[in-house]
Structure formats: structure tokens, C-alpha cells
C-alpha positions as CSV (number, residue, x, y, z in Angstrom):
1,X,-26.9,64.2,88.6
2,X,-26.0,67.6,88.4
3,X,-22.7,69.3,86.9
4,X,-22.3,70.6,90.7
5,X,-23.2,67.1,92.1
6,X,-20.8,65.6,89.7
7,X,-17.6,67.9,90.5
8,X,-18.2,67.6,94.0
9,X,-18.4,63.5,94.4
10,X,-15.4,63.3,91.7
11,X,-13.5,65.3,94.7
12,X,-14.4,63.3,97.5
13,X,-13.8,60.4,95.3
14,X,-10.0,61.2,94.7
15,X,-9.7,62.4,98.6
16,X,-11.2,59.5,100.4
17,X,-9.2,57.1,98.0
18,X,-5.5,59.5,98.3
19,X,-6.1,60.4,102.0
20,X,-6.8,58.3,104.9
21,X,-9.9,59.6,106.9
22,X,-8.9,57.7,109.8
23,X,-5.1,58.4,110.0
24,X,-3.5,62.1,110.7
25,X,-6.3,64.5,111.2
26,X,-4.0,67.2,109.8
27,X,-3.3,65.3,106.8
28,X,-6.3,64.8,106.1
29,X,-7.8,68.0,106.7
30,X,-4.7,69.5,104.2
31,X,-5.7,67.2,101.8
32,X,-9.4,68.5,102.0
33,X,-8.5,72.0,101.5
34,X,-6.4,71.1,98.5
35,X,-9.3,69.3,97.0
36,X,-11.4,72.0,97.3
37,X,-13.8,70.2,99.9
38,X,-13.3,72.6,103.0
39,X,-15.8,75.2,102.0
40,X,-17.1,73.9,98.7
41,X,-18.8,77.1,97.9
42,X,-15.2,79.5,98.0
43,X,-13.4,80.0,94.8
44,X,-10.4,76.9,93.2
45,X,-7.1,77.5,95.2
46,X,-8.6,78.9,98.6
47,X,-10.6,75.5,99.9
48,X,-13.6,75.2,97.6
49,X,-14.6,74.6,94.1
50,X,-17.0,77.5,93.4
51,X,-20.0,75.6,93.6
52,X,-23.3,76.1,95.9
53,X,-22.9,76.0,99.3
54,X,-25.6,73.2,99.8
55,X,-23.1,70.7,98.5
56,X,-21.0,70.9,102.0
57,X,-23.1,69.1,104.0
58,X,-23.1,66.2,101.4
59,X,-19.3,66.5,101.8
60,X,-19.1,66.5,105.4
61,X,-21.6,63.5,105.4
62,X,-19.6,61.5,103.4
63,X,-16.4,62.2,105.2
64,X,-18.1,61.6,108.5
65,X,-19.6,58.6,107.2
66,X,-15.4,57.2,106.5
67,X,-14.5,58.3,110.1
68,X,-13.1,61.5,108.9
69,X,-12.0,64.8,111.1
70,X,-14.3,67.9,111.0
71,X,-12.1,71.3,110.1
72,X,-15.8,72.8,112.1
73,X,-15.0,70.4,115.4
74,X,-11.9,71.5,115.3
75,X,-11.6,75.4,115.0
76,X,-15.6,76.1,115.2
77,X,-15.3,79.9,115.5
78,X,-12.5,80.2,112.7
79,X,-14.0,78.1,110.4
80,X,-18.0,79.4,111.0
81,X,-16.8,82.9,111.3
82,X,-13.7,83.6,110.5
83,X,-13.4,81.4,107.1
84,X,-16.6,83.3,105.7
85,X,-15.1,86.4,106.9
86,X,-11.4,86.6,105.8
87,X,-12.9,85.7,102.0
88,X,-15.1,88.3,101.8
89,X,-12.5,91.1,103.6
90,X,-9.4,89.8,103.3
91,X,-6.9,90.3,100.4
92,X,-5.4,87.4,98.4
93,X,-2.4,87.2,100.5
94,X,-4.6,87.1,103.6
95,X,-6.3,84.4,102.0
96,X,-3.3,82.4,101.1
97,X,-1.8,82.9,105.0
98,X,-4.6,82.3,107.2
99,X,-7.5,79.8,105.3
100,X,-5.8,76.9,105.3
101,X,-4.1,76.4,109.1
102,X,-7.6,77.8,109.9
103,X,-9.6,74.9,108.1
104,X,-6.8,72.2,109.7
105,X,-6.9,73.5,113.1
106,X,-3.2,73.9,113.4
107,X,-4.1,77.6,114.5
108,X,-7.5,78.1,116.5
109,X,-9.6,81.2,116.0
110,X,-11.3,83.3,118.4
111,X,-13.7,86.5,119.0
112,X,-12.4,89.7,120.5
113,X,-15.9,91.8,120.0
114,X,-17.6,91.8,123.4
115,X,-16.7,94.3,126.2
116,X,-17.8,95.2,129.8
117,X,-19.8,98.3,128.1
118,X,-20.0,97.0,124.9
119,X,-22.5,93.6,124.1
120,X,-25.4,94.1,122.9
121,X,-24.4,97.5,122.3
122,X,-21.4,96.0,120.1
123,X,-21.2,99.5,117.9
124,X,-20.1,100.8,121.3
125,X,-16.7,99.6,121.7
126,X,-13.6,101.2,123.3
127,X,-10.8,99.3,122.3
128,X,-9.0,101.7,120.6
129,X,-6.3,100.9,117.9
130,X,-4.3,104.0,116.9
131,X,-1.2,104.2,114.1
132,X,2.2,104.0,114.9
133,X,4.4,103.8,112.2
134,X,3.3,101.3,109.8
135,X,1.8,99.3,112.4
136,X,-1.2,99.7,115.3
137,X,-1.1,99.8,118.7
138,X,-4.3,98.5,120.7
139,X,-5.7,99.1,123.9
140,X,-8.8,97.6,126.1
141,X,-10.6,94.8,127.2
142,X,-12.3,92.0,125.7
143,X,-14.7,89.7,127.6
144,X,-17.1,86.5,127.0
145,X,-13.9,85.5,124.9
146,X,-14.9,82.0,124.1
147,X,-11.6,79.9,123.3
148,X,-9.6,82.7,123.8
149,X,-7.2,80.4,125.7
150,X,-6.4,78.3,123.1
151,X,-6.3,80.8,120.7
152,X,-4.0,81.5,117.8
153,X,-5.8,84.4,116.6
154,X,-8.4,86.5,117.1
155,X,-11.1,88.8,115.3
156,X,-10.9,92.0,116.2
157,X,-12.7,94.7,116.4
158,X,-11.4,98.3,118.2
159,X,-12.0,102.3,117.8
160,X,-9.6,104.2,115.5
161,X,-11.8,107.2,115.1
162,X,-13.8,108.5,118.2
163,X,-14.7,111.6,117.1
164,X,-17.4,110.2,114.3
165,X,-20.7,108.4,114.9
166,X,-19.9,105.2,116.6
167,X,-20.9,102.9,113.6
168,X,-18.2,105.0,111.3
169,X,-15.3,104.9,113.4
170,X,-14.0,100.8,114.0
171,X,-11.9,98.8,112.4
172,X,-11.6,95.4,112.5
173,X,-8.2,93.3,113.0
174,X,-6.9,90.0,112.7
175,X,-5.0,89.9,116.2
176,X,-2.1,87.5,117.3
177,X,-2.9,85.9,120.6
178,X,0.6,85.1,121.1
179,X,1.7,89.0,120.7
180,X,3.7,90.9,123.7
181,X,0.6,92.5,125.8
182,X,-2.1,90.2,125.2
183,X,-3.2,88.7,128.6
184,X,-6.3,86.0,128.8
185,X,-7.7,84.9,132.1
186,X,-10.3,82.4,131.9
187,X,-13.8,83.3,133.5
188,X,-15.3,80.1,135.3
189,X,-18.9,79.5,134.1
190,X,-22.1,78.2,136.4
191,X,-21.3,75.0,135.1
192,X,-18.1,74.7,136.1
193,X,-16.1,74.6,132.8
194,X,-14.4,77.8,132.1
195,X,-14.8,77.8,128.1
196,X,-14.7,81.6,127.4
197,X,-11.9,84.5,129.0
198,X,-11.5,88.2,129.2
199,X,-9.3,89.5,127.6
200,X,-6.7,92.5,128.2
201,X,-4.9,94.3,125.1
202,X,-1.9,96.3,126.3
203,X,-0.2,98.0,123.5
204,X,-0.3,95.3,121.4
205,X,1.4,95.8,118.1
206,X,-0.6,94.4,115.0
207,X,1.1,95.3,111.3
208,X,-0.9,96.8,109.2
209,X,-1.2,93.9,107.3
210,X,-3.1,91.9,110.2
211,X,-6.1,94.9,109.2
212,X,-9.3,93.2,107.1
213,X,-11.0,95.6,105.6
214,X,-10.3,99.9,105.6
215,X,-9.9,102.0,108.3
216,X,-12.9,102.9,109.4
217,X,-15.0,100.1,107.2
218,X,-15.4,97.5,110.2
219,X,-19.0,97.3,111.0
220,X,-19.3,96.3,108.1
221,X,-17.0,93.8,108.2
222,X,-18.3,92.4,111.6
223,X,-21.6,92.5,110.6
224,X,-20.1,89.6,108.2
225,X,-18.9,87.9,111.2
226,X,-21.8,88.0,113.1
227,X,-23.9,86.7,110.2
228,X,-22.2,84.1,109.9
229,X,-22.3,83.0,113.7
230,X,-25.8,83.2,113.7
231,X,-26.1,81.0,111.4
232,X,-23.6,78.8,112.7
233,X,-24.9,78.8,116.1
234,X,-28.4,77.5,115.0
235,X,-27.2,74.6,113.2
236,X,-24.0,73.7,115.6
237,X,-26.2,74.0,119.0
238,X,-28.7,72.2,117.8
239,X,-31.1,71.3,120.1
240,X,-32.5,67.6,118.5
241,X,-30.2,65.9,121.1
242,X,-32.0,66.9,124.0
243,X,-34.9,66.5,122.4
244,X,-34.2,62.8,121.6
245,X,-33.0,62.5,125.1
246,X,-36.6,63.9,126.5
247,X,-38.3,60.9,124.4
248,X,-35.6,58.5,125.8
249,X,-36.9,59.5,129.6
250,X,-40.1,59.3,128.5
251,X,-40.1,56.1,127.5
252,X,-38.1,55.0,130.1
253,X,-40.8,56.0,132.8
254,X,-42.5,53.5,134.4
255,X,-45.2,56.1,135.6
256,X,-46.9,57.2,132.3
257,X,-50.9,57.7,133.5
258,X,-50.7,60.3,136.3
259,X,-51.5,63.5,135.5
260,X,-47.7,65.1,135.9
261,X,-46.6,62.1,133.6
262,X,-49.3,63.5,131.5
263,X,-48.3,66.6,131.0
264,X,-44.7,65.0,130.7
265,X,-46.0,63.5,127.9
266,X,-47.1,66.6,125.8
267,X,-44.8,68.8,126.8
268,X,-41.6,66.5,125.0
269,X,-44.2,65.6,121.6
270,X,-44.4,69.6,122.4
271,X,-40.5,70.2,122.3
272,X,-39.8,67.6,119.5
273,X,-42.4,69.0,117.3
274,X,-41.2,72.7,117.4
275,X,-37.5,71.0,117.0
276,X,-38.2,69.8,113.8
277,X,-40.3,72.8,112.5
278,X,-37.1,74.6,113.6
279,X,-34.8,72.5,111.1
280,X,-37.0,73.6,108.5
281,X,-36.4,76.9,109.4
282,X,-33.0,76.6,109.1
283,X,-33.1,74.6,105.6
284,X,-35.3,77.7,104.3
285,X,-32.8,80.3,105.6
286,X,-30.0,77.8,104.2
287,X,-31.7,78.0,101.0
288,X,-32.2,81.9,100.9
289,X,-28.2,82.7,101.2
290,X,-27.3,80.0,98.7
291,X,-29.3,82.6,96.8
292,X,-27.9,85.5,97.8
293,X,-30.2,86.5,100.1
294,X,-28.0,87.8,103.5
295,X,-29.3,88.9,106.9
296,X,-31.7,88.2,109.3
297,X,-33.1,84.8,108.3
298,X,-29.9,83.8,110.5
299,X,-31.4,85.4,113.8
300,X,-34.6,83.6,113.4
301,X,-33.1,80.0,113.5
302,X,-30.4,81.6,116.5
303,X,-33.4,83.2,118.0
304,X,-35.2,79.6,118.0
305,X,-32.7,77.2,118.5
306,X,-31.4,78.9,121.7
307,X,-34.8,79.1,123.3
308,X,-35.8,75.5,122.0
309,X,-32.0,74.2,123.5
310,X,-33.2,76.1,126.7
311,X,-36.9,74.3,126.7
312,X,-35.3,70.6,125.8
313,X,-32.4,70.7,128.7
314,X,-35.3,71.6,131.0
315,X,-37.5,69.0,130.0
316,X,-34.9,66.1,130.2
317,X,-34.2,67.9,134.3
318,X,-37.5,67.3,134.4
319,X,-38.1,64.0,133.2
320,X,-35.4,62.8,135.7
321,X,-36.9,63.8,138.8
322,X,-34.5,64.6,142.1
323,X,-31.7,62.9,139.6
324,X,-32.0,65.2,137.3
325,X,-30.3,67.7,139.6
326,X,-26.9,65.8,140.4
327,X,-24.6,67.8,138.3
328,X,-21.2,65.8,139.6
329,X,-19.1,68.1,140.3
330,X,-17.9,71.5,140.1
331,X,-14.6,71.0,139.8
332,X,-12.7,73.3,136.9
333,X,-12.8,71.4,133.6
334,X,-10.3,71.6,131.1
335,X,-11.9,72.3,128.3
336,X,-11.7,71.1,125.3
337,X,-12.9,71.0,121.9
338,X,-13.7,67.1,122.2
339,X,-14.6,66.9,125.5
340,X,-17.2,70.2,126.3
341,X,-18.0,68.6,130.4
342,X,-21.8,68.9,129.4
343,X,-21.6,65.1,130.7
344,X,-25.3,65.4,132.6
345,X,-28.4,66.6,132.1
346,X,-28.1,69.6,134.8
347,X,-24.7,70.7,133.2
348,X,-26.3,70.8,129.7
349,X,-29.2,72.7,131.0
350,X,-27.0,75.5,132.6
351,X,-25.1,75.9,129.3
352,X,-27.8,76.3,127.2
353,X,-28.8,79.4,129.4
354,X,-25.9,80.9,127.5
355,X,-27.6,80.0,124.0
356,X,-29.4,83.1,124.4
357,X,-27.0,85.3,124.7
358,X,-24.1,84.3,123.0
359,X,-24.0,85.2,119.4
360,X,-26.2,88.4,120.0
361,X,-28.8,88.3,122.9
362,X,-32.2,87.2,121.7
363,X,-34.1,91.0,123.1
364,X,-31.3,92.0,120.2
365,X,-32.6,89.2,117.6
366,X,-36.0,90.4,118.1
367,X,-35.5,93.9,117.3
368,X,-33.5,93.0,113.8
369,X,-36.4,90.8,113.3
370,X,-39.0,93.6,114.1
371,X,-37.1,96.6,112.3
372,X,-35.8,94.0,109.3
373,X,-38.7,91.6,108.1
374,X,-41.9,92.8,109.9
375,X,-40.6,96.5,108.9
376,X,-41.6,98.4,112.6
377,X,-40.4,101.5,113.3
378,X,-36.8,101.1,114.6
379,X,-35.8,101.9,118.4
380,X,-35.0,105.7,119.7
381,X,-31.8,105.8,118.9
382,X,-30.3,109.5,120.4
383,X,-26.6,108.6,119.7
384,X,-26.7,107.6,116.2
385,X,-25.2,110.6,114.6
386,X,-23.1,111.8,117.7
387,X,-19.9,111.5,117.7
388,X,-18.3,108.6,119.9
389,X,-16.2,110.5,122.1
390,X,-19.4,113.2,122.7
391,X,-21.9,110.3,123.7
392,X,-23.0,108.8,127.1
393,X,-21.7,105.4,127.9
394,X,-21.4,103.5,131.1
């Protein structure tokens, strides 16, 4: 047993025997911070122990294994995103206010990035924050805002400088959802659930200590933030329940020799075959940033999982026939963290149309891959010294 190894189970030791995994979720999830068991791999006194990152799942195993809460199923963006985030950026006292009500899902987190003429172009945002005082005062639109309606905070990211090259002139914001002139309105998905909003900032006042990062400094910052949701979307949308759902059907078919059942047949050893090469992908790129080793390793296991997640739902559709296109109904959902309304295999295949675009579109994952680790020549790019405010946009 290693001196990691050792540190770690003497931790979860102590926990699970002080704290009751089944009682207060809260509790528990404070008690898992103190420990140092939320994110193993952040420093003693802000939720870890200092110790590899490969140790967490070994933690969440064992707490999941008790009948334990999930600080992830709880607050998923704030704790794959923003958690990672706020450490690297934040300040100590930033660390102090926000890691731990993040972690114990007393204060949800969402993402105020997208806009209507700024996705895949993210750099091309016109949210613009401007100084007033000793505090900022924002203006725009945010879309695609995925729990923004039970949101305590978001992560923001909005124009302070127009007048450099569009890369140079963001900042990036921690921004109260409950502050005068933030307005959500939920947008109603295909599915019917309505799990993401747009968004409208009307001079909302942020203090200046609600900044991460320097003026100016927040690609870099969200480029942080949007490593960290790759990688979190490839591990938390994982397709190996559909998969597993395909070989169910299967083997409940009585029809198994015709030639559609056939072709059935090899298309879900097909599906589970590329799932599991898949998790090996991800267990490599795991591997690589335990080492150090940031960047696009993420965008290859989100670039597979969301097509694979795609290919699965469609196969279980499939496998069911004329049933597999009773969806239920359309009514609005409620959504929740516990309860997503992905309840049949049609609504679970219309979702996972969305895998490949939330999180950075997969035509954008393959040009990081191309530029980044096959090393092609990277796109035309005619705006990238111009100045913001001097550049076409729709």
C-alpha cells in the first residue's frame, strides 16, 4: 500500500465511521470536505489532501458503496468545472467562500459562456462588463444556460476591452444569479424537459471581488473551464448504459436468425466494443493530467463519448421496434438533478443529440485535435489580430 493509498483510506476511515452516509446529505458532504475527500488531489484546508487525482474515484467508490451523497450529482457543473477552476484562478479568500457550499450543493453552479453569436466561436463574445466604481456593470445575453434556473452562481465570461484582438480583451466573472438584472427564462428542449435557459444580464452589478483572474486574462481562465468540462462530460455521459441496454434487447428478442436481427446482432457487439475501447481512452487521458499533461486528450474522450452516446440510444430505438418510438409525453418536466425525464428509450436518444454539442461542438473537437496532436496547419483565421470592435460578426 502506498503512502497516498494509506492517507486516503485512513480519511474515509474516520468519515464513514464520524459521519452517517445515509443521514443529512449536507452533513455529510461538509464532513467530506473537512476530511479532505471532496477533491483529494486540492491542497489540506480547501477539500483535498494533496495527493494524486486517481485516488477520487476510489473515494467516491467507497462512499457510494455506504449509500453516500455525490457533491458531482449534486452541483455537476460547479463541482466538474467550477471546483477545478476557482483553485487554479481564484484567490485564497475565493477559495475559502465559494469551494465548500459548491462541493455540498447548498449553492448550485452554472455556465454563462454561450451566446446567440458566440458558440463555437466562444472568443467572440459581447457581454460586455465595464468599471464602475469599485464594482462592474454587465450587459448581454447568455444562452444554452444549462441549470441556470436553479442557479446560485454562474461562470462568467464578458468583454471589457473591445478595442484588442478578441482573445485579449475578456474577463471572466463569478456572477450572482440572484443579483438585480439577471433574468433566466428556460428554453424547452425536443425532449420535452427544459434543462438549460437564456439568459439576460441587465446592468448587473458584480464587486470586483466576484472577478477570477485579471482583467483581460480570461481566456485563459475559461480555457480551464472548458478543460475541465470536457473531461467531465466524457466520464459523466457515459454512454455504457445504453450500451448495456442494447445487449438487454438483444437478448430479449425472440427473432435472432433473420437477417435484420443479424445485423442487430453486430451492430450492439459493434457499439459495446467501441464503448469499452472508449473507457480506455478516457483512463489514458486520466492518466496523462494526473501527470501534468493538460489539453486535448479531454476532447478526444468528449469527441467519442458523445458520438458513441448518439450510436447506443439509436440502437436500443432500434432494437425496440415501433415501441421504441413512444416517448410518453411531451409535457414540460421539472427538472431536476435526480430525476433528468430521460425515462424511455426515444427521450434518451433525443438528448444525446445534444452530446455533441454541448461542451464544445465536436466540428470544434476535431480541429483542436487536428491543429493540437496531429500538428495540421491551423484554420484561416482573418480576425485573429483585429481588434474586436473592428471585426465582422453576425
Amino acid at each position: 500500500m502506498t503512502d497516498e493509498q494509506s492517507t486516503v483510506d485512513a480519511a474515509l476511515d474516520a468519515l464513514l465511521a464520524s459521519a452517517d452516509p445515509a443521514g443529512d446529505p449536507v452533513a455529510f458532504l461538509n464532513a467530506q470536505y473537512d476530511a479532505g475527500l471532496a477533491w483529494v488531489s486540492f491542497p489540506v484546508g480547501t477539500g483535498g489532501l494533496d495527493v494524486s487525482p486517481q485516488w477520487q474515484k476510489h473515494v467516491n467508490d467507497r462512499i457510494a458503496a455506504a449509500g453516500g451523497p455525490s457533491g458531482f450529482a449534486r452541483n455537476p457543473l460547479g463541482y466538474g468545472m467550477g471546483g477545478p477552476t476557482i483553485l487554479a484562478h481564484g484567490t485564497p479568500e475565493q477559495h475559502q467562500r465559494f469551494l465548500r457550499p459548491l462541493f455540498t450543493g447548498e449553492e448550485i453552479w452554472c455556465q454563462l459562456f454561450s451566446e446567440p453569436g458566440a458558440g463555437s466561436d466562444l472568443a467572440n463574445v459581447a457581454t460586455r462588463a465595464r468599471k464602475d466604481g469599485e464594482d462592474w456593470l454587465v450587459e448581454g445575453q447568455k444562452v444554452w444556460t444549462s441549470w441556470g434556473h436553479v442557479a446560485r452562481w454562474g461562470m462568467l465570461l464578458a468583454r471589457t476591452d473591445p478595442d484588442v484582438a478578441k482573445h485579449r480583451g475578456l474577463t471572466y466573472y463569478l456572477c450572482d444569479m440572484h443579483a438585480a438584472g439577471v433574468e433566466v427564462r428556460p428554453l424547452r428542449q425536443m425532449t420535452g424537459n427544459a434543462e438549460f435557459n437564456e439568459v439576460y444580464l441587465t446592468d448587473v452589478r458584480l464587486p470586483d471581488d466576484l472577478r477570477l483572474g485579471e482583467v483581460g486574462a480570461g481566456w485563459g481562465v475559461a480555457m480551464t473551464t472548458l478543460s475541465n468540462e470536457r473531461y467531465m462530460l466524457s466520464e459523466g455521459l457515459t454512454p455504457e448504459p445504453a450500451a448495456l441496454q442494447a445487449i438487454e434487447l438483444w437478448q430479449g428478442r425472440e427473432d435472432k436468425t433473420s437477417a435484420e436481427a443479424l445485423v442487430l446482432r453486430d451492430r450492439v457487439v459493434d457499439t459495446w466494443l467501441k464503448v469499452q475501447v472508449n473507457k480506455m481512452t478516457i483512463a489514458r487521458g486520466d492518466a496523462e493530467r494526473e501527470a501534468g499533461v493538460a489539453g486535448p486528450q479531454g476532447s478526444v474522450a468528449k469527441l467519442q463519448t458523445g458520438k458513441l452516446n448518439k450510436a447506443a440510444t439509436e440502437l436500443c430505438v432500434d432494437l425496440l421496434g415501433e415501441d421504441g418510438l413512444l416517448i410518453g409525453s411531451y409535457a414540460a418536466v421539472d427538472q431536476t438533478f435526480e430525476d433528468h425525464g430521460y425515462d424511455t428509450p426515444a427521450r434518451a436518444w433525443l438528448r444525446a443529440r445534444a452530446n455533441t454539442i454541448e461542451g464544445g461542438t465536436s466540428e470544434i473537437l476535431h480541429n483542436i485535435l487536428g491543429e493540437r496532436v496531429l500538428g495540421l496547419p491551423p484554420e484561416q483565421r482573418a480576425d485573429k489580430d483585429v481588434a474586436w470592435s473592428k471585426s465582422a460578426r453576425s
